[in-house]
N, C-alpha and C positions, 0 to 999 in steps of 0.2 A: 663666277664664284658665287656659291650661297652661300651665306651664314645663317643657322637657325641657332634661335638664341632660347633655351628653357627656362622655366623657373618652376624649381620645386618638383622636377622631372617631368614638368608637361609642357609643350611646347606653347611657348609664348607670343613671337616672334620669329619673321623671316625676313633677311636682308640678300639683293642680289645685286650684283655688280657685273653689266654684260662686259664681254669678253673685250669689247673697241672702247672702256668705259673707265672710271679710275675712282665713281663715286657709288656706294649705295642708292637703290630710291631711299624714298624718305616716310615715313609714317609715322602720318599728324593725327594728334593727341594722343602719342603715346609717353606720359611722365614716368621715368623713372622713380620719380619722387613718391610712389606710389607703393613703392615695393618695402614688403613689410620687415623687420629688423628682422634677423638670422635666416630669408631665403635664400636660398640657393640657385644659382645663374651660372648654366652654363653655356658656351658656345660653341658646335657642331661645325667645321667648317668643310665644303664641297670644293674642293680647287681644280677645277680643269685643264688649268693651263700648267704649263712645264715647270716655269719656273718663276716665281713672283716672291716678292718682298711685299708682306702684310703686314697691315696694324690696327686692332681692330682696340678702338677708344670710343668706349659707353660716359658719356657727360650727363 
């Protein structure tokens, strides 16, 4: 599964999670706290597989 995460309609971020796998990698220093009041964040997601149950929680 990918998730590419925008902001402000350009891509920002990308999160994968292989197929044998249940977590994103992880990418360090990136603060959300960063993001400036009324941008816009969206998340694109890729799902290859049949059938899954997501949950994608930005902290």
């Amino acid at each position: 599964m990918k998730a590419v995460v925008n902001k402000d309609g350009g891509l920002w971020f990308e999160l994968r999670i292989p197929a044998d796998g249940s977590q994103s990698n992880i990418i360090n220093g990136l603060a959300l706290s960063n993001v400036p009041q009324g941008a816009q964040i969206s998340v694109d997601l890729d799902n290859q597989a049949e059938m899954v149950d997501l949950d994608v929680v930005l902290q």
